[in-house]
NUGU-207648 format. One record per residue: x, y, z of N, C-alpha, C in turn. Coordinates in steps of 0.2 Angstrom, whole numbers, padded with zeros to 4 digits, always signed. Atoms other than C-alpha are relative to their C-alpha. Example, Ala and Ser with C-alpha at 12.3 -4.5 7.8 and 13.67 -1.06 7.14 Angstrom:
+0004-0006+0000+0062-0022+0039+0004+0006+0000 -0004-0006-0001+0068-0005+0036-0004+0005+0003 
END
This chain:
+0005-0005+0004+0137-0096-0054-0003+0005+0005 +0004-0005-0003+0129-0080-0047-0006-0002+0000 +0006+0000+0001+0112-0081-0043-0003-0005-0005 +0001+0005+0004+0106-0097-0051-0004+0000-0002 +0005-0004+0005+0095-0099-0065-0007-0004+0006 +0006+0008+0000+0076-0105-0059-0005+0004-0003 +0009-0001+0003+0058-0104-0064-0004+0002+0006 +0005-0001-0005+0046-0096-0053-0006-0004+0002 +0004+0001-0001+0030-0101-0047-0005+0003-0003 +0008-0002+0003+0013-0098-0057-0006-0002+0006 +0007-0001-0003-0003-0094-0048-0007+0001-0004 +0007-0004+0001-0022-0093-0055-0003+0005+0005 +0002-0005-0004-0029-0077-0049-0009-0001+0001 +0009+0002-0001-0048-0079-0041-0002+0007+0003 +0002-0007-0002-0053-0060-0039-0007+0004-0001 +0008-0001+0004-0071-0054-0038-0001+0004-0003 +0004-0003+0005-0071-0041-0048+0002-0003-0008 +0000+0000+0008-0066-0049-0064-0001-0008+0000 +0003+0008+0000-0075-0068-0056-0006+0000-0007 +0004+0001+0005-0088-0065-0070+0002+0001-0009 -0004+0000+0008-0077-0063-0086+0002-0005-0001 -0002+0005+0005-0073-0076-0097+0008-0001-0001 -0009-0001+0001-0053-0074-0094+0002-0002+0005 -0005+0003-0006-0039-0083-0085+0004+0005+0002 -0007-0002+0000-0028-0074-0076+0005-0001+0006 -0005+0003-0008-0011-0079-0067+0003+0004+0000 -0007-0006-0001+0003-0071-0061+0006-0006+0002 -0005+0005-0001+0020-0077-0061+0004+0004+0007 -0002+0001-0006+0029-0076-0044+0008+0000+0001 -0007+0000+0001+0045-0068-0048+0002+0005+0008 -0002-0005-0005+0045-0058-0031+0002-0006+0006 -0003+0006-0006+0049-0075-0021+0003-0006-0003 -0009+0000+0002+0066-0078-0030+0004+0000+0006 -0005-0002-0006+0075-0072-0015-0003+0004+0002 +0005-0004-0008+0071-0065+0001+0001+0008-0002 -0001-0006+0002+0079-0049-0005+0002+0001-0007 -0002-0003+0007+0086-0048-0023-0006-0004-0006 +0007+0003+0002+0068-0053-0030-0001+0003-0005 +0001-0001+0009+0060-0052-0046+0004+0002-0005 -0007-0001+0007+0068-0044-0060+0007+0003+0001 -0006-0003-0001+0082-0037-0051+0003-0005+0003 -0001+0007+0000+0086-0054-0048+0002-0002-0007 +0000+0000+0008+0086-0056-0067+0003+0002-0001 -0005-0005+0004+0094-0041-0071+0008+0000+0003 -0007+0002-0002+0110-0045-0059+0001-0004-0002 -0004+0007+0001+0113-0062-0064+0006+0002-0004 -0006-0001+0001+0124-0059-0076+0005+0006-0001 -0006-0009-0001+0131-0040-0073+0004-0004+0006 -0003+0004-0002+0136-0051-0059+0006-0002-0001 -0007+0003+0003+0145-0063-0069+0004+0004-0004 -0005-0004+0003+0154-0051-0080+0004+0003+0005 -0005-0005-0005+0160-0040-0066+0005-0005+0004 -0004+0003-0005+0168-0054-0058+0005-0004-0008 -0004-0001+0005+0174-0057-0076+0005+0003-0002 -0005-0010-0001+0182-0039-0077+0004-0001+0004 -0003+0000-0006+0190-0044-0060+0000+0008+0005 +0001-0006-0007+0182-0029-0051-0003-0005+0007 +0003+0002-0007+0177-0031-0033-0004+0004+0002 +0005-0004+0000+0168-0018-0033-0007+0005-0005 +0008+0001+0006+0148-0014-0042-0001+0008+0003 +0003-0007+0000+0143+0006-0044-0006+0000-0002 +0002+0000+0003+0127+0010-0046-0005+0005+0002 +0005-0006-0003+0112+0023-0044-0007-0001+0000 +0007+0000-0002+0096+0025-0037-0005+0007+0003 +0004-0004-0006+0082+0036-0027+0001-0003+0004 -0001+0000-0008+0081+0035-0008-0004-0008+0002 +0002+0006+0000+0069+0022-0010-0001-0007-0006 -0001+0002+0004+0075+0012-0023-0001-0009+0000 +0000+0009+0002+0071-0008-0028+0009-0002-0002 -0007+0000+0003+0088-0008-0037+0006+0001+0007 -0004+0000-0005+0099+0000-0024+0001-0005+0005 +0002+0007-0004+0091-0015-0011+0002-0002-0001 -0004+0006+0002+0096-0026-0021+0005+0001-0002 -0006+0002+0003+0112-0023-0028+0005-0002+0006 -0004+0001-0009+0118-0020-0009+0001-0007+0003 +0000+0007-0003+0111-0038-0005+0005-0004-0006 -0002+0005+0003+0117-0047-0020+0007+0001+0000 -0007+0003-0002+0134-0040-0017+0003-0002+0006 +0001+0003-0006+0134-0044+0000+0001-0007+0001 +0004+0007+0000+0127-0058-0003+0009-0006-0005 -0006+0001+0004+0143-0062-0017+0008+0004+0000 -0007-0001+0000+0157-0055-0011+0002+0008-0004 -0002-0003+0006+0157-0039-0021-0001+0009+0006 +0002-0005-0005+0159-0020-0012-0005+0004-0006 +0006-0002+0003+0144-0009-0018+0000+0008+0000 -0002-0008-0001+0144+0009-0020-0007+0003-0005 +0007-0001+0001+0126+0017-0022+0000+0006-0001 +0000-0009+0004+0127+0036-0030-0011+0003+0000 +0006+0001+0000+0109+0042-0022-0002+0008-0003 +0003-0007+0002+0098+0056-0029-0003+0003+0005 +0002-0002-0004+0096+0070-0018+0008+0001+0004 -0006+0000-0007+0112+0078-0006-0003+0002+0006 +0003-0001-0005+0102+0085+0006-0003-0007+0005 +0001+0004-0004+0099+0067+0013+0008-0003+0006 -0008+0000-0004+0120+0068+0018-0003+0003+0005 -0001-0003-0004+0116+0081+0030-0001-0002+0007 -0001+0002-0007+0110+0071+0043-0002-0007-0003 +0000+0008+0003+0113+0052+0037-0002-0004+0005 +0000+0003-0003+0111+0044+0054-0008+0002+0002 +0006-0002+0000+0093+0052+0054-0004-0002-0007 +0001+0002+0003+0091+0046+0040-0001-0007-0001 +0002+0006+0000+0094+0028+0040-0003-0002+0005 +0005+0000-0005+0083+0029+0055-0007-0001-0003 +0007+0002+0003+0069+0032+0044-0002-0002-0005 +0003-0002+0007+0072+0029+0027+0003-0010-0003 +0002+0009+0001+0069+0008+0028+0006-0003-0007 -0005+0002+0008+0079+0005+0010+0006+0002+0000 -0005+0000-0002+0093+0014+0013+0004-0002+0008 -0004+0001-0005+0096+0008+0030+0001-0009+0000 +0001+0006+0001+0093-0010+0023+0007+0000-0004 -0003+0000+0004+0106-0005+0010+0009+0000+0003 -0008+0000-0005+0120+0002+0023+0000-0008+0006 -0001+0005-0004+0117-0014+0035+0003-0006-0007 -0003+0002+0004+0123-0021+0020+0006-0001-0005 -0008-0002+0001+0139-0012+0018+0000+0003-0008 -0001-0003+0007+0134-0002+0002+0002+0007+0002 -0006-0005+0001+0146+0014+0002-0006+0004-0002 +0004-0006+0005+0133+0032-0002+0005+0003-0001 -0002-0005+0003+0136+0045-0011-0004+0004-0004 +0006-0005-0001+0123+0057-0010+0002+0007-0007 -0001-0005+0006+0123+0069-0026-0006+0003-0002 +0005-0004-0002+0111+0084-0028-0003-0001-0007 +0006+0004+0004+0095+0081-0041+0005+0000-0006 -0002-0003+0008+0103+0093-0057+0006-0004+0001 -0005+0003+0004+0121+0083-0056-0003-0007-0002 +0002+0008-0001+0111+0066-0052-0004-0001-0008 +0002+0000+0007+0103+0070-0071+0005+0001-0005 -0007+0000+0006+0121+0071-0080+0002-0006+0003 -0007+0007-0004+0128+0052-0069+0001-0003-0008 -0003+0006+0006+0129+0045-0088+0005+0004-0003 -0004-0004+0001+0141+0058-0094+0006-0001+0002 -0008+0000+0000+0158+0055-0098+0004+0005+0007 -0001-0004-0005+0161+0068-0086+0001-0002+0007 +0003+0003-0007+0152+0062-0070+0004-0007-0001 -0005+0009+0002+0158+0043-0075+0007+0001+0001 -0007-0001-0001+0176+0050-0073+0001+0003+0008 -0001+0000-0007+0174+0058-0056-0003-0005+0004 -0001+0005-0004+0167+0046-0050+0005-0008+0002 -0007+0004-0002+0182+0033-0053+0005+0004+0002 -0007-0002-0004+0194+0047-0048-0003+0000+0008 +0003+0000-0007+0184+0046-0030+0000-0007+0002 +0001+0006-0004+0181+0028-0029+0004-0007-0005 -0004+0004+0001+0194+0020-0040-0004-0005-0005 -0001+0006+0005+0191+0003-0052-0007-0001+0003 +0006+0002+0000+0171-0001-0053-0002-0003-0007 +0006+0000+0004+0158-0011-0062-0006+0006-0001 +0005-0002+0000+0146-0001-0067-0004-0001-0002 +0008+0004+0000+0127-0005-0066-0005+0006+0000 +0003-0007+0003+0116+0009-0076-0005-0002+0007 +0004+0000-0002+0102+0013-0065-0007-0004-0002 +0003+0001-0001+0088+0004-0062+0004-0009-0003 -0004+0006+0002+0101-0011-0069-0001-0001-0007 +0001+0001+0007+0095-0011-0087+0007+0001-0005 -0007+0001+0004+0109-0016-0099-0001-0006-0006 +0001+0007+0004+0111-0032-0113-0001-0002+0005 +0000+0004-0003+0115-0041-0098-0006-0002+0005 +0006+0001-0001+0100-0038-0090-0006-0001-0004 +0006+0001+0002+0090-0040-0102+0002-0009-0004 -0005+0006+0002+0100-0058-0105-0003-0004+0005 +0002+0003-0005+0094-0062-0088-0009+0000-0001 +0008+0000+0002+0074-0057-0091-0002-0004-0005 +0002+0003+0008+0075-0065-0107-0004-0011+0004 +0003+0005-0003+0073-0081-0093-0004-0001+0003 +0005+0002-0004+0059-0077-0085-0006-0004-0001 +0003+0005+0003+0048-0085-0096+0001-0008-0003 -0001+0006-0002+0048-0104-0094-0004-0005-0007 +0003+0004+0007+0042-0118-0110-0008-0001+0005 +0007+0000-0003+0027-0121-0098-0003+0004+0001 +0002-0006+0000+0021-0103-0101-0003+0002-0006 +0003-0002+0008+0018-0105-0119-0008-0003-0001 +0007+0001+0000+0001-0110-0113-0005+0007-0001 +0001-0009-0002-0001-0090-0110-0002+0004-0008 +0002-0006+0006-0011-0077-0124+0005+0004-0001 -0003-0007-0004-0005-0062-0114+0004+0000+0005 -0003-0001-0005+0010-0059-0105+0002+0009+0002 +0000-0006-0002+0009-0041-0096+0007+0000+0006 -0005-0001-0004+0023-0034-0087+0001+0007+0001 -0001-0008+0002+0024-0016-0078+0008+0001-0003 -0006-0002+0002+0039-0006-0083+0004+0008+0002 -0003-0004-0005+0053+0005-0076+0005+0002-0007 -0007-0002+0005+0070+0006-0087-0003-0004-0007 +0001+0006+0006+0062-0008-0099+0006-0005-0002 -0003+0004+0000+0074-0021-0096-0002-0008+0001 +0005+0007-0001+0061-0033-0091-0003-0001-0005 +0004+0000+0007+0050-0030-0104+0003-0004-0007 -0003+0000+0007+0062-0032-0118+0001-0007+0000 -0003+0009+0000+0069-0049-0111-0007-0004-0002 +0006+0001+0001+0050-0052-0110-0003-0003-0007 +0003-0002+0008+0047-0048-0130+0006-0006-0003 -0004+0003+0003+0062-0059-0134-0001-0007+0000 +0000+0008-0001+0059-0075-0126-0008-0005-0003 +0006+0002+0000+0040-0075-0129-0001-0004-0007 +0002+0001+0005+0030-0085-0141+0000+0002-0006 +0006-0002+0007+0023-0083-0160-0004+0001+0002 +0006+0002+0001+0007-0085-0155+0000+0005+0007 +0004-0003-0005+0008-0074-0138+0003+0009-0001 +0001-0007+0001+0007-0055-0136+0003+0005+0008 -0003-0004-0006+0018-0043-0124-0004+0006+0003 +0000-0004-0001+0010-0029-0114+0002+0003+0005 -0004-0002-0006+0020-0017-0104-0005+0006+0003 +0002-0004-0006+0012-0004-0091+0007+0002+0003 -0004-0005-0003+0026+0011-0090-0002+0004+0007 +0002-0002-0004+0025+0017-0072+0002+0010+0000 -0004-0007+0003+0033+0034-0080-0007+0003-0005 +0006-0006+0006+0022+0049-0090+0004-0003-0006 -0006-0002+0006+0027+0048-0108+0001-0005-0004 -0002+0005+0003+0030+0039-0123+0007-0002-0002 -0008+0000-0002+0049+0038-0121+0003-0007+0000 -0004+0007-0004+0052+0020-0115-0001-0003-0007 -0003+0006+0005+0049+0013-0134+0007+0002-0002 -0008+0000+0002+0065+0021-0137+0005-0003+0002 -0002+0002-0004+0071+0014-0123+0001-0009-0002 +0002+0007+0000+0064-0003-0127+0004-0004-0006 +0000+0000+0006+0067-0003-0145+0010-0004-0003 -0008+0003-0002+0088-0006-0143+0001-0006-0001 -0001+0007-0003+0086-0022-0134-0004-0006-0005 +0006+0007+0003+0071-0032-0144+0002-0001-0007 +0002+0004+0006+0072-0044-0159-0006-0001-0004 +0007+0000+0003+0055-0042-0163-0005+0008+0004 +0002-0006-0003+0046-0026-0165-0009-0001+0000 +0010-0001+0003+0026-0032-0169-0003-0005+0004 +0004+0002-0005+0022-0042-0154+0000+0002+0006 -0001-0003-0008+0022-0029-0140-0003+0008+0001 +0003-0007-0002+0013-0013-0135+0003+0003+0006 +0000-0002-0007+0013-0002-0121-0007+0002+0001 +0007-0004-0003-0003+0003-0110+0002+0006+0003 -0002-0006-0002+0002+0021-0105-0007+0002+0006 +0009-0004-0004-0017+0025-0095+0001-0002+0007 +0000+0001-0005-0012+0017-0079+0008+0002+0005 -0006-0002-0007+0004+0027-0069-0002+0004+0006 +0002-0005-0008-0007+0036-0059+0004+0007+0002 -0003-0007-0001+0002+0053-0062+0007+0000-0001 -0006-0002+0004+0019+0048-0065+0004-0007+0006 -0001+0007-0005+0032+0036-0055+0000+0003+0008 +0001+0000-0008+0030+0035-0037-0006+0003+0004 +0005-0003-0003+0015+0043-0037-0007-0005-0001 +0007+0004+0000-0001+0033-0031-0006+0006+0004 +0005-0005-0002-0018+0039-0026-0004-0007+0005 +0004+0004-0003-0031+0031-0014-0004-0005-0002 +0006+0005+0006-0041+0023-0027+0008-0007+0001 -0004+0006+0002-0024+0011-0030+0001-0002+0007 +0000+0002-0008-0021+0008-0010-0005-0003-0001 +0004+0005-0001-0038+0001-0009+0000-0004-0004 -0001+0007+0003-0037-0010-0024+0004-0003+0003 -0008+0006-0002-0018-0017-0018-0003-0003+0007 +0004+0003-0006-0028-0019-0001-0006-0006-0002 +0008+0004+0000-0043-0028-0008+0005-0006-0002 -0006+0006+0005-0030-0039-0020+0004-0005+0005 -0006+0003-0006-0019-0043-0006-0005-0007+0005 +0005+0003-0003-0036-0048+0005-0003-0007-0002 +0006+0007+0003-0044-0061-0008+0007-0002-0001 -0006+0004+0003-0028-0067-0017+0005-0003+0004 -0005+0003-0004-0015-0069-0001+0007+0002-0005 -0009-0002+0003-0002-0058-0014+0001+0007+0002 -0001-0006-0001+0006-0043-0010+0002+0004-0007 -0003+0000+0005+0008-0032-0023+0005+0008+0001 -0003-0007-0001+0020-0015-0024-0003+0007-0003 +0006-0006+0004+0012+0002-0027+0003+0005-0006 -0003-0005+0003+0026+0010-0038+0000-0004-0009 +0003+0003+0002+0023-0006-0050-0005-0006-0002 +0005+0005+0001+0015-0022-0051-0008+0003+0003 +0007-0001-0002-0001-0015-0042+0000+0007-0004 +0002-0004+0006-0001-0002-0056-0003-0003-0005 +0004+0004+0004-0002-0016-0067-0003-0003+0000 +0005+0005-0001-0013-0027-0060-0006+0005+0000 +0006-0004+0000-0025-0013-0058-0003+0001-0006 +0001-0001+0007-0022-0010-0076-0003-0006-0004 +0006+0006+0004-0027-0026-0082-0007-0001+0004 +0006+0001-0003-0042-0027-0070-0004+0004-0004 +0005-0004+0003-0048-0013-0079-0001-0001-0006 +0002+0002+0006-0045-0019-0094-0006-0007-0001 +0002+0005+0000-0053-0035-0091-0007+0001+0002 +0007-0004-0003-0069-0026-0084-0004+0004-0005 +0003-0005+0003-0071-0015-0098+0001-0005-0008 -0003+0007+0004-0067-0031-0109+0003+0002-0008 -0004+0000+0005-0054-0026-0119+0004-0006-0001 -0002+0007+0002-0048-0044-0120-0004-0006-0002 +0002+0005+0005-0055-0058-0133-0003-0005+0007 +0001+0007-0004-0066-0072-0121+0004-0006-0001 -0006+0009-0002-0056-0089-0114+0007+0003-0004 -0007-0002+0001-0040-0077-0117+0002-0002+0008 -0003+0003-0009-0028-0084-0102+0006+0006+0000 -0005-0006-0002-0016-0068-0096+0005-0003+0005 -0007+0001-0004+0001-0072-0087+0003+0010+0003 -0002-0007-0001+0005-0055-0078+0006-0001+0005 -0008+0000-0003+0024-0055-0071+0001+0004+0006 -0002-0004-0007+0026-0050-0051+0008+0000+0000 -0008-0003-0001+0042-0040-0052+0003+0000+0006 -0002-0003-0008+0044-0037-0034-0002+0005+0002 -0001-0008-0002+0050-0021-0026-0006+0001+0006 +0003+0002-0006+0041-0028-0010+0003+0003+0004 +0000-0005-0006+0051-0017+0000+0002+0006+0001 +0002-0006+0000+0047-0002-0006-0008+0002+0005 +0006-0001-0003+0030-0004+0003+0001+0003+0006 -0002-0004-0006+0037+0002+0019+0002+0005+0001 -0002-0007+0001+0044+0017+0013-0005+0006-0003 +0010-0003+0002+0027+0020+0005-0003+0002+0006 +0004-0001-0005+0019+0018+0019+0003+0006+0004 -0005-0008-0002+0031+0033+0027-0003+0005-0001 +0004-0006+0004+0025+0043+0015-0007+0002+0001 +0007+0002+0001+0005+0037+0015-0001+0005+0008 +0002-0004-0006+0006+0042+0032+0001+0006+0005 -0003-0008-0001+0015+0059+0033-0008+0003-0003 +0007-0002+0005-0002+0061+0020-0005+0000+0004 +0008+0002-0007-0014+0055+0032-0005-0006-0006 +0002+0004+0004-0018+0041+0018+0000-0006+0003 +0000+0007-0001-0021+0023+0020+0007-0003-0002 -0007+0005+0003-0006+0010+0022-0002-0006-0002 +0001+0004+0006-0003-0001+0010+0000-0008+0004 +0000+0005-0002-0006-0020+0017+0005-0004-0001 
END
């Protein structure tokens, strides 16, 4: 078996801004799965995994940004299984000088110490890679692959998320979970209770991701989306969110990432402050990962003259 199935760890959260509300809230601890192919990209490979070794490819394509959770991990989990990796990156102008590059750019040098093949491709092609087109040059360049849609989302991954949630979970009101491709989400909304309620927090502008979502789910009337907490769009944070993920980090002993989970832990703080949730409601909220995007952040935070993220 790839990547084996387990349960995470649950925590109660004890946080002073929302010590005086009448609400429970945990987080489940899908970010220490594995040292590197952690929270739901953990999920989402399990079985793209086992089918590509189905197929009898040996080789996993897939694409990312420079700083990508995904690319990270497909690189470790083939690594990891035996499988060669080929990571189609947005942006060519990071080709130009590759070895100054993975000098400074932590995820992709995490990704080549772990034998994943680039292939740098300029913004406007990187917005056609689903296109019949593109999908054929790229097998006539690199021959017989798995393909693994970006950010991983597929049935298969969402066959993997569909396990995040454990029969000891149906103690939970609310299960919140940020959102990227909506592969987590959906498995989220599949596995979940009658009696419990999905909220996702898109880290993207835009009401686009029900489409997205809509595909995969078997049930369309226990799940919303919170749109009011991306903070301008993906990858985009502000100083207001550094200091909460620092404060959170300080009382709680979690880290959280600033591209998701610490969007949505903000997002629910806020909601639970402005008491948008029913008293002695208990909240289960899903640590995705993408913990080592922090250091690539912090790159940035500090070209900015911004605070680094803890």
């Amino acid at each position: 078996m790839f990547l084996k199935t387990k349960n995470s760890t649950v925590q109660q959260i004890r946080f002073s801004e929302i010590d005086k509300y009448d609400i429970s809230l945990f987080i489940k601890r899908e970010d220490q799965l594995h040292p590197f192919i952690s929270g739901n990209k953990y999920r989402k490979l399990k079985y793209n995994l086992a089918e590509a070794f189905q197929q009898n490819k040996s080789s996993l394509l897939t694409f990312g940004g420079a700083f990508s959770n995904h690319i990270a991990a497909t690189a470790a989990a083939g690594f990891e299984h035996n499988f060669n990796t080929i990571g189609v990156i947005r942006g060519d102008e990071l080709a130009t000088n590759l070895k100054e590059v993975l000098e400074t750019n932590p995820t992709l040098k995490f990704a080549s110490e772990h034998n994943m093949q680039f292939y740098f491709v300029s913004r406007s092609d990187y917005r056609n890679k689903t296109t019949s087109h593109f999908i054929k040059n790229l097998e006539n360049k690199f021959g017989d692959f798995y393909l693994v849609p970006e950010g991983g989302t597929n049935h298969f991954a969402v066959k993997g998320c569909e396990e995040i949630l454990s029969e000891d979970d149906k103690q939970f009101d609310i299960i919140c979970s940020s959102i990227g491709t909506g592969g987590t989400i959906s498995g989220l909304i599949n596995s979940a209770k009658n009696h419990q309620r999905v909220i996702g927090f898109p880290a993207l502008k835009g009401d686009f991701l029900k489409n997205e979502i809509n595909p995969y789910v078997r049930n369309m009337d226990n799940w919303s989306l919170n749109t009011n907490y991306h903070f301008g769009g993906y990858a985009k944070i502000s100083k207001e969110l550094i200091t909460f993920i620092n404060k959170f980090k300080n009382e709680t002993n979690i880290p959280l990432d600033p591209i998701y989970t610490g969007k949505m832990l903000f997002g629910i703080v806020d909601l639970i402050k402005n008491r948008y949730f029913k008293k002695g409601i208990k909240i289960l909220a899903i640590h995705t990962g993408g913990l080592q995007g922090i250091e690539g952040m912090n790159v940035l935070l500090k070209k900015k003259n911004l605070p680094q993220i803890l």
